[in-house]
N, C-alpha and C positions, 0 to 999 in steps of 0.2 A: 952489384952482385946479382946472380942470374939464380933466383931461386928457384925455379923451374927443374922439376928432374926430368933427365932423358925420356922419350920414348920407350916404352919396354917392347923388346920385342915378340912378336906375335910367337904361341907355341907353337910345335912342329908336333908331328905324326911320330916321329923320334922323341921328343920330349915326353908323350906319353907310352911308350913301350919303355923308355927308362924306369918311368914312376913307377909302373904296373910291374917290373920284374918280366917282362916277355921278348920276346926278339918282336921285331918290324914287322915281320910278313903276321903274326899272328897278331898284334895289336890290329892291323888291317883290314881281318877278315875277321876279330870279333864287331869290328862297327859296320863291314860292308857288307857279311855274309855269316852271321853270329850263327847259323843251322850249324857249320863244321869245328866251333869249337864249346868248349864246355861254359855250361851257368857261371864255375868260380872262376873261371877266365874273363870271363864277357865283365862278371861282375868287378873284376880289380882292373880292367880296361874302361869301363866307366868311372869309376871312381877315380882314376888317374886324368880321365878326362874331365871329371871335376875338379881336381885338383890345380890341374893346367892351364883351365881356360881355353882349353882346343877346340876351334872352330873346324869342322871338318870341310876343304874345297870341293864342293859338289861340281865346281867347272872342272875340275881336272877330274873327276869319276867319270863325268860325263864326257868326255872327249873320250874316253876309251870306249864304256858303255854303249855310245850315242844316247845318252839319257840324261836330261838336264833334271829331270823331275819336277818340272816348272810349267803349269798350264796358264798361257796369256788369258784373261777375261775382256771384253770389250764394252765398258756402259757408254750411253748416251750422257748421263750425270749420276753421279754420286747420289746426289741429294730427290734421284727421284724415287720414291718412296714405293712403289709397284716394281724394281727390280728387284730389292733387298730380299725377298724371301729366294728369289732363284737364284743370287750372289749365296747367301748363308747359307743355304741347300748347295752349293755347288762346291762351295769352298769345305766343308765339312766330309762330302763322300767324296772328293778327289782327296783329301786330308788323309782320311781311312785307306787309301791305297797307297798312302805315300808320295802322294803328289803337293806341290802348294802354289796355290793361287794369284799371280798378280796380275795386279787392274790398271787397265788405261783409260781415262774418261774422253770424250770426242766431243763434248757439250753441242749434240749435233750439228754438226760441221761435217760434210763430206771431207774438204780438206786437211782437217784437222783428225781427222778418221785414217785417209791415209797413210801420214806421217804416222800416227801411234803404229799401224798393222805394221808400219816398213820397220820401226824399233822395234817391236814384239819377234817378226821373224828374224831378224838379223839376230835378236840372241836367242834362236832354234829352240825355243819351247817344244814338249812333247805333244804339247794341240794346242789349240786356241779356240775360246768361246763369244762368239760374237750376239750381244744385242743387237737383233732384224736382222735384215740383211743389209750385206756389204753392197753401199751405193754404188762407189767407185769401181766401171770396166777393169781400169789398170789393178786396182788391185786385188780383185776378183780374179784376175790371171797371175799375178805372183801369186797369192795363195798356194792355188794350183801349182805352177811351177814349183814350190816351195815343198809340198807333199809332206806339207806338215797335215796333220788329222784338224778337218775343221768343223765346228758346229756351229750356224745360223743359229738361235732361238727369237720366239715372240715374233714368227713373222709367219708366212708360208709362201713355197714356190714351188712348181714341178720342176727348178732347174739349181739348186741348191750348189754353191760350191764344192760342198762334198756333203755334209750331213746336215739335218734340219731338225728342230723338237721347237713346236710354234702354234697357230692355230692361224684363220682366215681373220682378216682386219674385214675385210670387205663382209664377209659375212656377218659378221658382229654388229658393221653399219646395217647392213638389211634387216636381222633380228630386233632390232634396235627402231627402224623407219617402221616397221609390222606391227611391233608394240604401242608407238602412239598413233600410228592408225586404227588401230586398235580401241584406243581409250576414244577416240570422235574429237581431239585436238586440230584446231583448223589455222591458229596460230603460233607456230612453231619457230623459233629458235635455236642457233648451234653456235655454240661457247667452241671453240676449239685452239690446240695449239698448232702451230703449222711446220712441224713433223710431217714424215712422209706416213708412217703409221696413220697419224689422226687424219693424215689427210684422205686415204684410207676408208678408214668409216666413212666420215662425212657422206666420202663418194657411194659409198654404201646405203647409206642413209636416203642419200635424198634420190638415189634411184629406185628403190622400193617408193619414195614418196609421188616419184614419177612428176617432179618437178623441184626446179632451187629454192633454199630455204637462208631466209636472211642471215648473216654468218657475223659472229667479231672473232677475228682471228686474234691468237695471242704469242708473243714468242714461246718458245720451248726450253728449258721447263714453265709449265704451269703452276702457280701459285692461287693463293686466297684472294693476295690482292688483286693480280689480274683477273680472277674469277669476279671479283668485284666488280673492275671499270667494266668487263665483256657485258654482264648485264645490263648497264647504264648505257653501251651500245646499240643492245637490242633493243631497252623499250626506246629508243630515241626514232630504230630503224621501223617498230611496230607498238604502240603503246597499247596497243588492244592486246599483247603478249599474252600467249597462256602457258607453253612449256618451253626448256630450254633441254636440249639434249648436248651434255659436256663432256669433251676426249679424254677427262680427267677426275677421279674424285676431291682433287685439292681446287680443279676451277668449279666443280659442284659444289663443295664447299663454299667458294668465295661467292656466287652467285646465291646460296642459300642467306648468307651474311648480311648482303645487301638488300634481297629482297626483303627481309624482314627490319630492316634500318628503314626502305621503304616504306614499312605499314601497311606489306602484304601479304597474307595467308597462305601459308603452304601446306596443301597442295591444293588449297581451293582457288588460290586468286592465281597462284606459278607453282604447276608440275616442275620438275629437274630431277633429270638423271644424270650419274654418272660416268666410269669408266675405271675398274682393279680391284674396286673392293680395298679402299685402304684401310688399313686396323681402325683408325676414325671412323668409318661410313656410317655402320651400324650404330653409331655410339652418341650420333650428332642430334639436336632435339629441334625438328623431326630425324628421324634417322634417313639416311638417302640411298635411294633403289642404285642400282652400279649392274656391272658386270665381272661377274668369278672368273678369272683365268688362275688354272694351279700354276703359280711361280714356284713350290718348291720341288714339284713334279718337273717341273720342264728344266730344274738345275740338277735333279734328279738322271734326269733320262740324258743329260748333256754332257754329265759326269761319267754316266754306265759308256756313253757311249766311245770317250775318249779314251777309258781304262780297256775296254776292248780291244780298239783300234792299237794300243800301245804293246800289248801284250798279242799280236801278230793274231787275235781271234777274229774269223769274219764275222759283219754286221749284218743283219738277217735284213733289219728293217730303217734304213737310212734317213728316212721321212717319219718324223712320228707329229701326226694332230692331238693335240691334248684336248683340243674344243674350248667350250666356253660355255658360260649359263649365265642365263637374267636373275637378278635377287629386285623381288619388288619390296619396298620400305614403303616407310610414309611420305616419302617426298614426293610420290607418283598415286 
């Protein structure tokens, strides 16, 4: 015997104008448009919609509307920890306008990048937010063709696919090469992941230094443990090593770990800097010098700008630079 009960079936828009004592069209416009009808309406039309379990279909509002109420986000990964404040910051003030947020990760893969854009636009989100910018020619041009509202962030270009909130990688590297020129560092190291970003600085880096700097490149994402082996690469590549300049705070991290498993002083025997400023940075013993970029500002300004674009207002300033700033700690 089959103890299993049926399927119930899903409620209807009808099921709840029964519950509520209301006709159709006013159950409809207390959930899509509650300004035109009264508090103890809207009130016994939710309540009925408690009562019912009614999932309201936003695809079928949004076919009439054109409004999915759905902003595509774009990471590189989940799990890298210097997106997270511009995801919570982004997801929160698109939230407040009535928009909600979903994520595609690309685990940096240009190909795998443009398979996620091609499912994002095919279900016509009201914008999309993309970490850096978009690698792929091809889909740089659906975009475009697509005229969905789009926002680059964490990168910068004079040539954005439609909108940008980011800062200069390359400058960051330069800021970055000027600072341990600075300190009189004549053996220098670069821990990095090989991202387009990090590759970025680097380039940054060692053209302020005005010459190549021995490099352990590490996949993307960076971690502890890779921050680990990269060090064990450099003193192998230089063991007179005095600083290591890292595209990440978790491979700053991982190099602080080892160096001191080494039995070497920091920052007297290995300077290390970072890269985000992660909530660890400051917290590590010694604590590690990095670089601020505001992530919840630039989910901030990514958010302002898509609720704009949505609601037909023009955007004064398309390109916005957030910058960046050095935090010096004890590890420098």
């Amino acid at each position: 015997m089959n103890n299993m009960s049926p399927a119930t079936k899903a409620a209807t828009l009808h099921d709840v104008a029964k519950a509520a004592g209301v006709s159709l069209i006013t159950a409809s416009r207390a959930l899509s448009n509650p300004g035109v009808v009264s508090e103890k309406t809207i009130a016994k039309v939710r309540e009925a919609v408690d009562a019912t379990g009614y999932i309201p279909n936003l695809l079928a509002g949004g076919l009439k509307s054109k409004r999915s109420l759905m902003v595509a986000g774009i990471v590189p990964a989940l799990a890298v920890s210097q997106f997270l404040p511009t995801v919570q910051t982004l997801t929160g003030e698109l939230a407040a306008a009535g928009y909600q947020l979903i994520l595609g990760q690309t685990n940096y893969d240009a190909d795998v990048e443009e398979q996620v854009l091609n499912t994002m636009i095919g279900r016509q989100p009201d914008g999309i937010v993309v970490t850096g910018l978009v690698q792929s020619q091809k889909a740089r041009d659906r975009l475009r063709q697509s005229r969905i509202p789009v926002v680059e962030t964490w990168d910068l270009s004079e040539r954005p696919i439609d909108m940008l909130v980011g800062f200069s990688h390359i400058k960051v590297g330069g800021a970055l090469g000027g600072y341990f020129l600075g300190k009189g560092w004549k053996h220098i190291g670069i821990a990095s992941g090989d991202d387009h970003r990090a590759r970025m600085r680097r380039d940054g880096f060692e053209t302020t230094l005005g010459r190549k700097v021995p490099t352990a490149l590490v996949p993307a994402p960076s971690s502890l443990e890779l921050g680990r082996k990269a060090l064990g690469e450099l003193l192998e590549m230089d063991p007179k090593l005095q600083a290591v300049c890292c595209s990440s705070d978790q491979l700053a991290q991982g190099v602080l770990v080892e160096a001191l498993a080494r039995g070497l002083r920091v920052p007297q025997d290995l300077a290390i800097c970072g890269f985000g400023n992660a909530d660890f940075s400051a917290h590590t013993v010694p604590s590690i010098s990095t670089v601020h970029v505001d992530g919840p500002e630039i989910g901030r300004l990514a958010a302002r700008l898509i609720i704009d674009r949505c609601r037909g207002e023009a955007v004064s300033q398309p390109i916005v630079d957030v910058g960046f700033r050095l935090i010096e700690r004890q590890t420098t």
